[in-house]
VEXDREN-2710 file (C-alpha; in Angstrom, 1 decimal):
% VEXDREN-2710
k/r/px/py/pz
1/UNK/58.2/-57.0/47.5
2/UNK/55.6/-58.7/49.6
3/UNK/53.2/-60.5/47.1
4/UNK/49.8/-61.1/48.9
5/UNK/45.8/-60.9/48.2
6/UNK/45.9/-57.0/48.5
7/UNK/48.6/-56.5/46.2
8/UNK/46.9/-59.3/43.5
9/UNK/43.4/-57.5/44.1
10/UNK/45.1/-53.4/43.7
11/UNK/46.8/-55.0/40.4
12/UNK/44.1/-56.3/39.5
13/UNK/42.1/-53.3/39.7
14/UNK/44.4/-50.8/37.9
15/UNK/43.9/-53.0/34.6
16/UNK/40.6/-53.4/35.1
17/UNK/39.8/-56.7/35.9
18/UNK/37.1/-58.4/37.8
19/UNK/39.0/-61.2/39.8
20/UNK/37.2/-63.7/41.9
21/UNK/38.8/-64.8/45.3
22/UNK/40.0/-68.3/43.2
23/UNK/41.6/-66.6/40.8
24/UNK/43.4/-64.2/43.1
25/UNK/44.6/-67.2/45.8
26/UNK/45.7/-68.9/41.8
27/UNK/47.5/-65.8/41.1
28/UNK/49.5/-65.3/44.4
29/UNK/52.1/-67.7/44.1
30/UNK/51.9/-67.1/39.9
31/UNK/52.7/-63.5/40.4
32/UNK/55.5/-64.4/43.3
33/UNK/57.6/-66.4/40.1
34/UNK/57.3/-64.0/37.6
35/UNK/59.0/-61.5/40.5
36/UNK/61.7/-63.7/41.1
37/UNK/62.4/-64.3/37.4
38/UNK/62.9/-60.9/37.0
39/UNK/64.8/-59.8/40.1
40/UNK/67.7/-62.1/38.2
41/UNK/67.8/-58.6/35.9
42/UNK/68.7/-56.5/39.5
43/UNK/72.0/-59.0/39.7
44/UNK/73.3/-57.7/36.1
45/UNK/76.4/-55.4/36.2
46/UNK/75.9/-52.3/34.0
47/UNK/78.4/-50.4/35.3
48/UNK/79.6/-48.4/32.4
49/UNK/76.8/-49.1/30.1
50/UNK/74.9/-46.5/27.8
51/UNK/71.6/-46.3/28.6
52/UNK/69.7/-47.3/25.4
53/UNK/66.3/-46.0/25.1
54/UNK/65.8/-46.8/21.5
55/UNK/67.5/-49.7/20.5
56/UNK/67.5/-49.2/16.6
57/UNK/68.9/-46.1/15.2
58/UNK/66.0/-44.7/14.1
59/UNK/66.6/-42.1/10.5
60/UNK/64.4/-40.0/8.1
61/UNK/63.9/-42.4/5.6
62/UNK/61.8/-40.5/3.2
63/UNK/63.1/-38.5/0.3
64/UNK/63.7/-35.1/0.6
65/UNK/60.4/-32.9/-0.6
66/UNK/61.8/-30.7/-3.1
67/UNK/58.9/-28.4/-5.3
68/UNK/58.4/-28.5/-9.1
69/UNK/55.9/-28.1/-11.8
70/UNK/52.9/-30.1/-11.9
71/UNK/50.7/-31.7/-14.2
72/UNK/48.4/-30.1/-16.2
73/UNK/44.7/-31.5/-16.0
74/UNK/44.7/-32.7/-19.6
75/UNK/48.3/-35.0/-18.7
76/UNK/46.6/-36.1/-14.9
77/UNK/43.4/-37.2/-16.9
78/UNK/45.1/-38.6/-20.5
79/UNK/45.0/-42.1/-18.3
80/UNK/41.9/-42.3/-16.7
81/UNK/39.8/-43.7/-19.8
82/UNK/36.3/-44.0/-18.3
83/UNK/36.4/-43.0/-14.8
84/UNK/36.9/-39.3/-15.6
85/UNK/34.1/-36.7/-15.7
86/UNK/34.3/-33.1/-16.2
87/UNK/37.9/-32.6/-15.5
88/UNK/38.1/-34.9/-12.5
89/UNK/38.5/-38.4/-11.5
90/UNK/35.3/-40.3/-11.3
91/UNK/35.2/-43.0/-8.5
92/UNK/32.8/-45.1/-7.5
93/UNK/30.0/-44.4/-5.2
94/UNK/30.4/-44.4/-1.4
95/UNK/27.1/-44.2/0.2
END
């Protein structure tokens, strides 16, 4: 891939950045090494290698949500000594 001006200003303006002509000529060469570091990854034999989207197994890990009886108002309440009021939780104020 040829790495020049016009390729430095088109990245440039895909993420949104405002690049003066320094900082592009300072990126040229910048963004030629990153390119070659990575073209070592083109040289890697994968032949008969899974492709591995996700590398960790990924499980349910929660419990399994099984219905029973709830409690009554008078057992949710019996430990709420002061912030209780009329049947319900009191809490404080959000304004």
């Amino acid at each position: 891939m040829a790495v020049d001006k016009e390729l430095i200003k088109h990245v440039s303006k895909v993420a949104r950045l405002n690049l003066s002509d320094n900082e592009i000529e300072i990126f040229v060469p910048q963004f030629k090494e990153i390119l070659e570091a990575f073209s070592v990854l083109d040289e890697v034999d994968v032949k008969g290698t899974n492709m591995s989207i996700q590398p960790v197994n990924v499980r349910n890990v929660l419990r399994e949500d099984v219905p029973r009886e709830c409690f009554s108002q008078k057992t949710a309440l019996s430990q709420a000594k002061n912030n209780k009021k009329d049947g319900y939780f009191k809490g404080p104020k959000a304004v």
